[in-house]
mmJSON file of the N, C-alpha and C atoms, coordinates in Angstrom:
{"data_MODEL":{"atom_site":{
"group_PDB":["ATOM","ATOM","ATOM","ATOM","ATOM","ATOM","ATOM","ATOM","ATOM","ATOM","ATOM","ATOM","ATOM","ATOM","ATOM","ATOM","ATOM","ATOM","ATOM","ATOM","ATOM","ATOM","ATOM","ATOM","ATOM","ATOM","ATOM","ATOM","ATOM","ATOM","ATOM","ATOM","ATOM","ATOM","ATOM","ATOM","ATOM","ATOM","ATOM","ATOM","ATOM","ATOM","ATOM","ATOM","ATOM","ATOM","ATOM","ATOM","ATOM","ATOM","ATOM","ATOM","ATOM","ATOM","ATOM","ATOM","ATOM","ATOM","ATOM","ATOM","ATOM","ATOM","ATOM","ATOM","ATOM","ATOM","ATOM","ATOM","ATOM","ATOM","ATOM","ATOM","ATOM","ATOM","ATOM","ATOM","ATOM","ATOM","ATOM","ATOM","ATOM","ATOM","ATOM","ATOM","ATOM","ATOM","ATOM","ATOM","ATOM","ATOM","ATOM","ATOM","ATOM","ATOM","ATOM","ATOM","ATOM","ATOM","ATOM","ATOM","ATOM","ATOM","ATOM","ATOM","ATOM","ATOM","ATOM","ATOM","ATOM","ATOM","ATOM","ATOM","ATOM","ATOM","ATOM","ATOM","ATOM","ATOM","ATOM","ATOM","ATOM","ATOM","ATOM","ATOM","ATOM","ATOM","ATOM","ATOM","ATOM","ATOM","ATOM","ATOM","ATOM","ATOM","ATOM","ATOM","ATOM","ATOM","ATOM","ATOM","ATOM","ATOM","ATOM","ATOM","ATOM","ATOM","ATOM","ATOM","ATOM","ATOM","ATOM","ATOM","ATOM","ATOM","ATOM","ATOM","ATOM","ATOM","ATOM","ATOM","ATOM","ATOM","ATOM","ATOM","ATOM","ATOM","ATOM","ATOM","ATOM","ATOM","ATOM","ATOM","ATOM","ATOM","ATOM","ATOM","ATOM","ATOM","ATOM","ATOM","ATOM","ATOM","ATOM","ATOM","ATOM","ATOM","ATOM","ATOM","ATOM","ATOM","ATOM","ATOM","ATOM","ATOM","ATOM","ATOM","ATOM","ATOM","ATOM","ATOM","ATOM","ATOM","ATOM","ATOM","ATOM","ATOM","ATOM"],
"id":[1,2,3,4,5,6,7,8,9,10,11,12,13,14,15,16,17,18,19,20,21,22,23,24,25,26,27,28,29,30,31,32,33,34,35,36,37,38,39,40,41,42,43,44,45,46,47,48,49,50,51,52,53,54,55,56,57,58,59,60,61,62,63,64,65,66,67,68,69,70,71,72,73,74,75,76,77,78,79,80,81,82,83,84,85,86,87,88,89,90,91,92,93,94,95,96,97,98,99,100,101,102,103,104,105,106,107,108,109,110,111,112,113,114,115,116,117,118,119,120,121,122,123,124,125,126,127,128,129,130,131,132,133,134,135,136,137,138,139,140,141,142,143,144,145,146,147,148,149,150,151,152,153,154,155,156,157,158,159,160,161,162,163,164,165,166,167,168,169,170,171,172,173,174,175,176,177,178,179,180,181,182,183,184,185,186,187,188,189,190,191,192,193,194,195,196,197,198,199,200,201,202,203,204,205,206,207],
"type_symbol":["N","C","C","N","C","C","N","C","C","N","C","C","N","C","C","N","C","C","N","C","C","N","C","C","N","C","C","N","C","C","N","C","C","N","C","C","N","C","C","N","C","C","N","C","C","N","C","C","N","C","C","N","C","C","N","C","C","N","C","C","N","C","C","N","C","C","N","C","C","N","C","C","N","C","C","N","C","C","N","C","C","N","C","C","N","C","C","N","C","C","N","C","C","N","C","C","N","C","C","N","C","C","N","C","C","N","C","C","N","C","C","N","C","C","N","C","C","N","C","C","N","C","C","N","C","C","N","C","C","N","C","C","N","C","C","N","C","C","N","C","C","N","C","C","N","C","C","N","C","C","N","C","C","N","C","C","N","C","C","N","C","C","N","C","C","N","C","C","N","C","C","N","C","C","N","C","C","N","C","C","N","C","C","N","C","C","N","C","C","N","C","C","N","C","C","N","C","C","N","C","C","N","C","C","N","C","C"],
"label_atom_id":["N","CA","C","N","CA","C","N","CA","C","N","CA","C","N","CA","C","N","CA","C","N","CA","C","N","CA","C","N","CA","C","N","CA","C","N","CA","C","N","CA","C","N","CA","C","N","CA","C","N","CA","C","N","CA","C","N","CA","C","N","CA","C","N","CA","C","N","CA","C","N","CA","C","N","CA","C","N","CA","C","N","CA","C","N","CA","C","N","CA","C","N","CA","C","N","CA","C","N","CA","C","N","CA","C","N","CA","C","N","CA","C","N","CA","C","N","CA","C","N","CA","C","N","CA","C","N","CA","C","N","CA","C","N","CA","C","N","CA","C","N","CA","C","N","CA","C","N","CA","C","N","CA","C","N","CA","C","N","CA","C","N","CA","C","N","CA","C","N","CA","C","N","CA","C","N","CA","C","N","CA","C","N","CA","C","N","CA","C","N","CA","C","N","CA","C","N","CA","C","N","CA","C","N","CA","C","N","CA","C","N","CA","C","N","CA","C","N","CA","C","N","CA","C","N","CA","C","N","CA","C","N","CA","C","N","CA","C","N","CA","C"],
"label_alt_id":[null,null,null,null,null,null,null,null,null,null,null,null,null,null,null,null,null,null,null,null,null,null,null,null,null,null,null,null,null,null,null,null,null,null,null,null,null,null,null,null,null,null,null,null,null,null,null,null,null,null,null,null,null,null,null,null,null,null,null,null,null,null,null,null,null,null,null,null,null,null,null,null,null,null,null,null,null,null,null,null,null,null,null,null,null,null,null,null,null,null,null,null,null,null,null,null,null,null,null,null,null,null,null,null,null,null,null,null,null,null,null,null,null,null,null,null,null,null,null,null,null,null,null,null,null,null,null,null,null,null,null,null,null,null,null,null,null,null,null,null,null,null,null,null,null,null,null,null,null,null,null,null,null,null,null,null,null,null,null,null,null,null,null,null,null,null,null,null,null,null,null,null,null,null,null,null,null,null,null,null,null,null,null,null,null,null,null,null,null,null,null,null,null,null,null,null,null,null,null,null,null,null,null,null,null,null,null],
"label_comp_id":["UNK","UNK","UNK","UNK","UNK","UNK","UNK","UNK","UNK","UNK","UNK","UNK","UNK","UNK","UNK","UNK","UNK","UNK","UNK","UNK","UNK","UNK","UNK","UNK","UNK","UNK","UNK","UNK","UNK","UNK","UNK","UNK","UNK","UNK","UNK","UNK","UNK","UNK","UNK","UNK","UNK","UNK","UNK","UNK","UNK","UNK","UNK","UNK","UNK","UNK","UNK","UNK","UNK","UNK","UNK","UNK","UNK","UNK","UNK","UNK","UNK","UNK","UNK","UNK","UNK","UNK","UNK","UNK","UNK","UNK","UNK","UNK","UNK","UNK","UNK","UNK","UNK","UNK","UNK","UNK","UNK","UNK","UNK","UNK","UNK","UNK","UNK","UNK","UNK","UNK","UNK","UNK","UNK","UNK","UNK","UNK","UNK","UNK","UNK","UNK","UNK","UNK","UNK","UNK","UNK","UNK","UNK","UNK","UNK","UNK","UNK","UNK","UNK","UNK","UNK","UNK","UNK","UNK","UNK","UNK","UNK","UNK","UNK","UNK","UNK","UNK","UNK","UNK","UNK","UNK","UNK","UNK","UNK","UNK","UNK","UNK","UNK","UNK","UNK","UNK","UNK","UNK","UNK","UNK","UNK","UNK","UNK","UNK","UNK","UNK","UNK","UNK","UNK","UNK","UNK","UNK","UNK","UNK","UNK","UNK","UNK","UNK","UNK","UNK","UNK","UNK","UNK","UNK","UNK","UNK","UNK","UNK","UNK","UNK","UNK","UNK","UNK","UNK","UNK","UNK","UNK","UNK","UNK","UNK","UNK","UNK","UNK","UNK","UNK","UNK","UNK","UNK","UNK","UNK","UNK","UNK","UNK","UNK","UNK","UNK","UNK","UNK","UNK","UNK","UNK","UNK","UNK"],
"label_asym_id":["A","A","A","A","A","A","A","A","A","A","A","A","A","A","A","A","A","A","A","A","A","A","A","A","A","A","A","A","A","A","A","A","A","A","A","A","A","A","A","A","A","A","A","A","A","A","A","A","A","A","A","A","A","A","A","A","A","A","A","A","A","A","A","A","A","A","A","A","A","A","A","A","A","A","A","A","A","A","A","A","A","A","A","A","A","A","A","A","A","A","A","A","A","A","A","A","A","A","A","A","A","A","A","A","A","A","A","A","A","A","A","A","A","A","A","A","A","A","A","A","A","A","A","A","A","A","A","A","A","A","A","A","A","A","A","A","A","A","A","A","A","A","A","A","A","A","A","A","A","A","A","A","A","A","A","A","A","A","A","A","A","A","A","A","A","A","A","A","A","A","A","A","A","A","A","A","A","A","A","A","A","A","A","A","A","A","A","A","A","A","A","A","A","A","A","A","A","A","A","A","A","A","A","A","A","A","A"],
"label_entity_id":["1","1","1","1","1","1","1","1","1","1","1","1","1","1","1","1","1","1","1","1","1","1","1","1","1","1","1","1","1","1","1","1","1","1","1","1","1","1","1","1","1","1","1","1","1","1","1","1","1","1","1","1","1","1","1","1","1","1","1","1","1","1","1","1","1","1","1","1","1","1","1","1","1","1","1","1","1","1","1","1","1","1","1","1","1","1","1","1","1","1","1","1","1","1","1","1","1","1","1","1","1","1","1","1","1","1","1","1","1","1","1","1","1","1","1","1","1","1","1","1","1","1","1","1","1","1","1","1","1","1","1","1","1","1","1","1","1","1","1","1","1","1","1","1","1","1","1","1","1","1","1","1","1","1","1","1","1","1","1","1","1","1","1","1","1","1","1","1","1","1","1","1","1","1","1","1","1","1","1","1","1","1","1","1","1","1","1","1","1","1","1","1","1","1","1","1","1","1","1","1","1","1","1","1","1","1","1"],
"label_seq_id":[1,1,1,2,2,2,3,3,3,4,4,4,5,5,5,6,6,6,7,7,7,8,8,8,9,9,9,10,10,10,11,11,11,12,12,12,13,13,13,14,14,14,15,15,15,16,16,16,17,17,17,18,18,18,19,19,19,20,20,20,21,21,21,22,22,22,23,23,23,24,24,24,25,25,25,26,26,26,27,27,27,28,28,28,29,29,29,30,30,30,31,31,31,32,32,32,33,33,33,34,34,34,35,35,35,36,36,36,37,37,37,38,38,38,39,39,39,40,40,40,41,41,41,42,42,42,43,43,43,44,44,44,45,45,45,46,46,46,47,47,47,48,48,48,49,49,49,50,50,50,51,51,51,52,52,52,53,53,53,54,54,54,55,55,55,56,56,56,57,57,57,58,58,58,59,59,59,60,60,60,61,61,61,62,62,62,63,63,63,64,64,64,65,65,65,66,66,66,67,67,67,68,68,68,69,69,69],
"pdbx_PDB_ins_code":[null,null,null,null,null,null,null,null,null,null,null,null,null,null,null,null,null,null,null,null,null,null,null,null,null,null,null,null,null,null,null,null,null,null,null,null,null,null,null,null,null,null,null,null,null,null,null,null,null,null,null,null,null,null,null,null,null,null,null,null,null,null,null,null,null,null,null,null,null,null,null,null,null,null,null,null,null,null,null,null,null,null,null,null,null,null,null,null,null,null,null,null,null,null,null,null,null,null,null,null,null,null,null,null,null,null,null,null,null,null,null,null,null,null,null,null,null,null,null,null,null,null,null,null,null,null,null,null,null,null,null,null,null,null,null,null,null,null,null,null,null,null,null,null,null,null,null,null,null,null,null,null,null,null,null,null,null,null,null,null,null,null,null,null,null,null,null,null,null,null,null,null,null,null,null,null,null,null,null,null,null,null,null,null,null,null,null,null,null,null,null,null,null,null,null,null,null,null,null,null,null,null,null,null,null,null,null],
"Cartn_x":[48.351,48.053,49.334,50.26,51.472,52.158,52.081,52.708,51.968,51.001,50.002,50.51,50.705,51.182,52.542,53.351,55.085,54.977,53.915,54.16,55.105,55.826,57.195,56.743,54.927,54.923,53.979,53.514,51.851,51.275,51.395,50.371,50.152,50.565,49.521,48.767,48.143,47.565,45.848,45.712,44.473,44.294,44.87,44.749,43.572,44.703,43.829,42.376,41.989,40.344,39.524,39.185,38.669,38.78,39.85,40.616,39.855,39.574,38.608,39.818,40.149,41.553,40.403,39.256,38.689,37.673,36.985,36.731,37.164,38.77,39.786,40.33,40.321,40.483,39.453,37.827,36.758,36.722,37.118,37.056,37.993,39.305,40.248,39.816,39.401,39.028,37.481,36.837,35.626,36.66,37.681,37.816,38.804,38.306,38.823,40.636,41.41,42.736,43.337,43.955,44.968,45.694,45.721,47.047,46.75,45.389,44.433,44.661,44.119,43.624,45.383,46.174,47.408,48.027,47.51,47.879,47.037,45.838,45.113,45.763,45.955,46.539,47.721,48.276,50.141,49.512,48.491,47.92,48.028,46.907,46.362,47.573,48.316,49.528,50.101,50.18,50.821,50.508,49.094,48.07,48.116,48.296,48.269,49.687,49.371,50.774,51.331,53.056,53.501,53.41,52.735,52.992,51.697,50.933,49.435,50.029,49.923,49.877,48.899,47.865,46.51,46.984,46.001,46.476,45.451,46.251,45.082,45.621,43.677,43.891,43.524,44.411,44.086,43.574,42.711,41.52,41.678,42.502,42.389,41.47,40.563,39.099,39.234,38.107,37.908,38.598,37.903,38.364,39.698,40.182,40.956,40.123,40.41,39.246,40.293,40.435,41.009,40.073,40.723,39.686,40.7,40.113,40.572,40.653,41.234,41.224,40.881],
"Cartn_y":[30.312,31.236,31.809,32.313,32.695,31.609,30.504,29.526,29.941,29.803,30.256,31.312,32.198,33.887,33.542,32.167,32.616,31.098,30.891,29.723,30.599,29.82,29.709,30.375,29.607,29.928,30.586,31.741,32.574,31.314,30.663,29.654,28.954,28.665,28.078,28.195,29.64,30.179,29.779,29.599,29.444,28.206,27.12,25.812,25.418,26.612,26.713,27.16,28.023,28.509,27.218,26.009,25.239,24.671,24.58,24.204,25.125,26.504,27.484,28.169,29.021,30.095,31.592,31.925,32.738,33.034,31.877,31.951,31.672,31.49,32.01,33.326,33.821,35.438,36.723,35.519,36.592,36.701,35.386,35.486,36.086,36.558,37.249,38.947,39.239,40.269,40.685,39.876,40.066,40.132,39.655,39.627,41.229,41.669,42.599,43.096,41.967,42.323,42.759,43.376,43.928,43.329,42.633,41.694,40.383,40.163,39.489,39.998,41.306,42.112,42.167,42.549,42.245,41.127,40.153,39.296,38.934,39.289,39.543,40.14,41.182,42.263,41.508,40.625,40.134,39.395,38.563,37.38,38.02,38.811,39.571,39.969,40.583,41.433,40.074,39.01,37.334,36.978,37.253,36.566,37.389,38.731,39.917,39.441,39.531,39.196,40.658,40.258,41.523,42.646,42.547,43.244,44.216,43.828,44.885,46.131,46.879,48.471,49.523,49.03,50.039,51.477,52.835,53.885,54.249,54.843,54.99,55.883,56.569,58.122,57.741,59.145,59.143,60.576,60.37,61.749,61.4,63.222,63.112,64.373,63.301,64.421,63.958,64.025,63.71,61.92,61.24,59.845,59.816,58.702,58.736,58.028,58.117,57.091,57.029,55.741,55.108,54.753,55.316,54.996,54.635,53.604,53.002,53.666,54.436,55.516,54.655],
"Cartn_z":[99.696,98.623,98.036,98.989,98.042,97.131,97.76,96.726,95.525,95.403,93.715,92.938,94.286,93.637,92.702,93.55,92.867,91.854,91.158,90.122,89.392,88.743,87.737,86.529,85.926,84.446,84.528,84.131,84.156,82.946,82.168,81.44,82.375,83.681,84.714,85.275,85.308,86.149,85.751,84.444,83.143,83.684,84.141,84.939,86.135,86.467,88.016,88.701,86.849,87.14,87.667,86.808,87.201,88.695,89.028,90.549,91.555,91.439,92.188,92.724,91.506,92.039,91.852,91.391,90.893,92.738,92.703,94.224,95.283,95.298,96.653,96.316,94.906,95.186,95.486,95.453,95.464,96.829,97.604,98.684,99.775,99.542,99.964,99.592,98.868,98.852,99.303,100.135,101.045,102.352,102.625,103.996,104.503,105.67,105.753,106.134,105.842,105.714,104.981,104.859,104.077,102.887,103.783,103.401,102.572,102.486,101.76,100.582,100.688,99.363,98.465,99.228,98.849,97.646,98.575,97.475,96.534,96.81,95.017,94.003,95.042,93.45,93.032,93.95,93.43,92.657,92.373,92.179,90.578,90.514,89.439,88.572,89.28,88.029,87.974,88.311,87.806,86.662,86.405,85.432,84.26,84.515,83.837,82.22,80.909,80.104,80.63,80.394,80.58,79.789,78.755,77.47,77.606,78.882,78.926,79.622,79.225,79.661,79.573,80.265,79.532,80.113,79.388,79.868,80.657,81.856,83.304,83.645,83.799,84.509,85.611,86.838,87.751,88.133,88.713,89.373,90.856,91.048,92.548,93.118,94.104,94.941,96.059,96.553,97.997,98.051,97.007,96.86,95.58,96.017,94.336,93.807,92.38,91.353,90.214,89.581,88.525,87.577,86.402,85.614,84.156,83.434,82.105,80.924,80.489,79.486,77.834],
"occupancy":[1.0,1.0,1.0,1.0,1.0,1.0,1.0,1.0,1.0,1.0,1.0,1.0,1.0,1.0,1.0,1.0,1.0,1.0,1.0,1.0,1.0,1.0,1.0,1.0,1.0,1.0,1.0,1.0,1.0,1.0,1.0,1.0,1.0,1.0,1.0,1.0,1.0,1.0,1.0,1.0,1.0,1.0,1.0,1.0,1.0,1.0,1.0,1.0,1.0,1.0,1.0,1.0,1.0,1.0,1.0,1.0,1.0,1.0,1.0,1.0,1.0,1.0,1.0,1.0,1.0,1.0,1.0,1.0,1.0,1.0,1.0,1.0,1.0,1.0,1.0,1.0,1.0,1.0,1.0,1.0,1.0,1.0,1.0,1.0,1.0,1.0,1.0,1.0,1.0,1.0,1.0,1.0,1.0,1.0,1.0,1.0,1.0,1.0,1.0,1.0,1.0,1.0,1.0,1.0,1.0,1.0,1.0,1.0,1.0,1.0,1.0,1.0,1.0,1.0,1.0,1.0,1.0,1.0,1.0,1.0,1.0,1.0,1.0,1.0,1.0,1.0,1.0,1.0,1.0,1.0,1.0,1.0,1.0,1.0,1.0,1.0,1.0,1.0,1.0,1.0,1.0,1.0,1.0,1.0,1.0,1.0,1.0,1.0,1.0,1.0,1.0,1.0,1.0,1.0,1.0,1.0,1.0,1.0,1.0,1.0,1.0,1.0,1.0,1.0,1.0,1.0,1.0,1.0,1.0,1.0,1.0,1.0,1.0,1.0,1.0,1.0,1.0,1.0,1.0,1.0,1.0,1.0,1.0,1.0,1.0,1.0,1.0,1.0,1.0,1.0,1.0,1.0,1.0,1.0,1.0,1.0,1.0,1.0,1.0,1.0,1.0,1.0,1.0,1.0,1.0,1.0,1.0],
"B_iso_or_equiv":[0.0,0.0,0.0,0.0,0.0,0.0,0.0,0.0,0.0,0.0,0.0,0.0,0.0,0.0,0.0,0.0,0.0,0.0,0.0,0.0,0.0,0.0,0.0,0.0,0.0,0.0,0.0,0.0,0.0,0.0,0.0,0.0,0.0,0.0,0.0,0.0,0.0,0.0,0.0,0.0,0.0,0.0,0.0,0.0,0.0,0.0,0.0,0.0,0.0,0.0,0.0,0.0,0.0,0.0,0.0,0.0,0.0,0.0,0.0,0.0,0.0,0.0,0.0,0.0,0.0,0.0,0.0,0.0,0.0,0.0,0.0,0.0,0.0,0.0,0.0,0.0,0.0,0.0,0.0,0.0,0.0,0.0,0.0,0.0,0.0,0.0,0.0,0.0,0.0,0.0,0.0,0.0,0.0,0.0,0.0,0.0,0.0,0.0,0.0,0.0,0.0,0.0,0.0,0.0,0.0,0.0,0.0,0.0,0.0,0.0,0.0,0.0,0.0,0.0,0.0,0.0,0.0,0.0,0.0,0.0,0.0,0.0,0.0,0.0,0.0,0.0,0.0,0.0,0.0,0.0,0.0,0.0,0.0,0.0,0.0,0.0,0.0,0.0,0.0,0.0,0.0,0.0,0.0,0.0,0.0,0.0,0.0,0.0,0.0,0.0,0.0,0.0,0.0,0.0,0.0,0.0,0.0,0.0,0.0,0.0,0.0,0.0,0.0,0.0,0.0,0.0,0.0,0.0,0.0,0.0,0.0,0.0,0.0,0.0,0.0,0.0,0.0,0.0,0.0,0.0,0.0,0.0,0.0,0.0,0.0,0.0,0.0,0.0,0.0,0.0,0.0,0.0,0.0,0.0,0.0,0.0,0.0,0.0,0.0,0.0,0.0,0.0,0.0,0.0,0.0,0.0,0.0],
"pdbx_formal_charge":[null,null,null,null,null,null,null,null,null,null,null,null,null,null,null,null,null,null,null,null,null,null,null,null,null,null,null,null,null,null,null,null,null,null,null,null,null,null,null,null,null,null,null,null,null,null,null,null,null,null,null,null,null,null,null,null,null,null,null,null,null,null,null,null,null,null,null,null,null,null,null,null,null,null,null,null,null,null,null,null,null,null,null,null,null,null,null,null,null,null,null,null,null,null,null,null,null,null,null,null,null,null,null,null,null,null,null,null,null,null,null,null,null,null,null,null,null,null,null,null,null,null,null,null,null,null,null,null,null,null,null,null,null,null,null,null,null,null,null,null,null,null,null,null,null,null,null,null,null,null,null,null,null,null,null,null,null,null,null,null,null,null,null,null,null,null,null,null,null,null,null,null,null,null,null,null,null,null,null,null,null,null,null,null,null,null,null,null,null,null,null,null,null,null,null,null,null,null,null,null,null,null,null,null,null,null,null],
"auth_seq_id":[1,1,1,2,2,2,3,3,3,4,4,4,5,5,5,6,6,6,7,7,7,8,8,8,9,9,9,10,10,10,11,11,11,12,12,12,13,13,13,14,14,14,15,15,15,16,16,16,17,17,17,18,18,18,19,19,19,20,20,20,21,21,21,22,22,22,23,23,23,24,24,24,25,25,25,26,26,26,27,27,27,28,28,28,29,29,29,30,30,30,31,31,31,32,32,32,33,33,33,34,34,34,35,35,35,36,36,36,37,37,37,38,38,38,39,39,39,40,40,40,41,41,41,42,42,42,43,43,43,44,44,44,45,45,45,46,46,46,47,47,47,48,48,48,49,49,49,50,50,50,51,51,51,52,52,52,53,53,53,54,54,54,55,55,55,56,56,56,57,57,57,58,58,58,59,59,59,60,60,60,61,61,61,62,62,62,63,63,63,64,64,64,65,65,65,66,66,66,67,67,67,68,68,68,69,69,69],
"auth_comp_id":["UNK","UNK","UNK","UNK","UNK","UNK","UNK","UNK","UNK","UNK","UNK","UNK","UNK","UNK","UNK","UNK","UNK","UNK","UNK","UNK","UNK","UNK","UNK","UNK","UNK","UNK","UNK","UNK","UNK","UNK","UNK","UNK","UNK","UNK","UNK","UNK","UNK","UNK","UNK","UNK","UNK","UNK","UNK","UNK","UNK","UNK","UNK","UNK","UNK","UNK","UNK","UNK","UNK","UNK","UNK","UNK","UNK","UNK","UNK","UNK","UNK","UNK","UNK","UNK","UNK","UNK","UNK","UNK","UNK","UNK","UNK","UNK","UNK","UNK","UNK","UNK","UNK","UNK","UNK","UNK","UNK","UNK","UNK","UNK","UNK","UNK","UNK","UNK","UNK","UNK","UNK","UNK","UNK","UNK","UNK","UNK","UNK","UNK","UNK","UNK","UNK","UNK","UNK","UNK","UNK","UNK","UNK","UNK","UNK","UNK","UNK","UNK","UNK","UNK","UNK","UNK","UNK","UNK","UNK","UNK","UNK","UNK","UNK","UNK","UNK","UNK","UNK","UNK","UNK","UNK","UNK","UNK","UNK","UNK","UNK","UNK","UNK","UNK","UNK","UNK","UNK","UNK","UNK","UNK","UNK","UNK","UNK","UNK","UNK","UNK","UNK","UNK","UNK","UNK","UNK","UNK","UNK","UNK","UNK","UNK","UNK","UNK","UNK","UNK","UNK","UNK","UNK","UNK","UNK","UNK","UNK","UNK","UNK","UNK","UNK","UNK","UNK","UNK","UNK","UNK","UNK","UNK","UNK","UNK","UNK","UNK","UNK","UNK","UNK","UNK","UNK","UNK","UNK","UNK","UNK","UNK","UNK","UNK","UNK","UNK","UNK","UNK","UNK","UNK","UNK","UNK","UNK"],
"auth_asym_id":["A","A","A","A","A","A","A","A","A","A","A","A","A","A","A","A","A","A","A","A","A","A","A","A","A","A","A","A","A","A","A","A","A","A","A","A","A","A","A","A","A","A","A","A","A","A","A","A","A","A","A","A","A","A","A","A","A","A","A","A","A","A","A","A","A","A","A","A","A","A","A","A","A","A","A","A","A","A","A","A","A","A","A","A","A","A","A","A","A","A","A","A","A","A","A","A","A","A","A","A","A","A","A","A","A","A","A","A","A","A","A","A","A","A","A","A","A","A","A","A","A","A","A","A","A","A","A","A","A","A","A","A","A","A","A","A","A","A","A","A","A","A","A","A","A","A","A","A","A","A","A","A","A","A","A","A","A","A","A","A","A","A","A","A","A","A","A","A","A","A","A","A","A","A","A","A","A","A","A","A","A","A","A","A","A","A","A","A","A","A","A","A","A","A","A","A","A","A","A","A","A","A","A","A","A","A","A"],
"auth_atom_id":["N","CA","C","N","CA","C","N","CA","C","N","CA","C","N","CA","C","N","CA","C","N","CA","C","N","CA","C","N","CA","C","N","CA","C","N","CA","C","N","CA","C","N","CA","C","N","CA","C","N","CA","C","N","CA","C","N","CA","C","N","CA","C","N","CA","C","N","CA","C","N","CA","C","N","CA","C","N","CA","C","N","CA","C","N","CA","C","N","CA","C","N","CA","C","N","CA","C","N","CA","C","N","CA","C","N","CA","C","N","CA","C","N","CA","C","N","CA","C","N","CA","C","N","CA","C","N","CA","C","N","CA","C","N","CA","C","N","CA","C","N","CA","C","N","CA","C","N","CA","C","N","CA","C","N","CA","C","N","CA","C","N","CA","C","N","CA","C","N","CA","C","N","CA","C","N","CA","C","N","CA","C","N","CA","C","N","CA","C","N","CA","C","N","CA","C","N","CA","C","N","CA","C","N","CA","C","N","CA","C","N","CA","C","N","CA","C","N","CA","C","N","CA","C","N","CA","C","N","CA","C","N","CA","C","N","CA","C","N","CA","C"],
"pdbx_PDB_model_num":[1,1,1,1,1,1,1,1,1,1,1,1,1,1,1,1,1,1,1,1,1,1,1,1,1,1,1,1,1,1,1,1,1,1,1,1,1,1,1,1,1,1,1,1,1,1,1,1,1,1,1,1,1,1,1,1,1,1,1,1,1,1,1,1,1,1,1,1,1,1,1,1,1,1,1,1,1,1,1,1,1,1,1,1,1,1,1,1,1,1,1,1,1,1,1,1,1,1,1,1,1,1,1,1,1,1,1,1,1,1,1,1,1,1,1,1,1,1,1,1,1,1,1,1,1,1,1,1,1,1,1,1,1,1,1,1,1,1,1,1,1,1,1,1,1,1,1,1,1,1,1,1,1,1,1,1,1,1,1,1,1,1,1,1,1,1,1,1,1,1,1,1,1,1,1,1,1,1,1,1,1,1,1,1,1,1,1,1,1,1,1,1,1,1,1,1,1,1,1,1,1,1,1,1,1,1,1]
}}}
């Protein structure tokens, strides 16, 4: 899986849906490691263009909660 995380070009990543990159990340994030979930998110900000910056609030309570402004 990290090899995936460190491809060279993010236009590869759009490749790999068909290949089943969508259900090895649904499935890393069912499993209870950490370190799973980890590299989703590396996965995710890969895929992400750099140019997205949405604005996000954060609310802190009992839980934190993120939310998409």
């Amino acid at each position: 899986m990290l090899s995936l995380v460190h491809l060279p070009d993010p236009a590869d990543w759009p490749k790999l849906i068909p290949e089943g990159l969508i259900g090895i990340l649904l499935e890393l994030l069912h499993d209870d490691s950490e370190y799973s979930h980890r590299i989703v998110a590396h996965a995710i900000k890969h895929m992400l263009p750099s140019s997205y910056h949405p604005k996000i609030d954060v609310v802190m309570t009992s839980e934190i909660h993120f939310q998409l402004a």
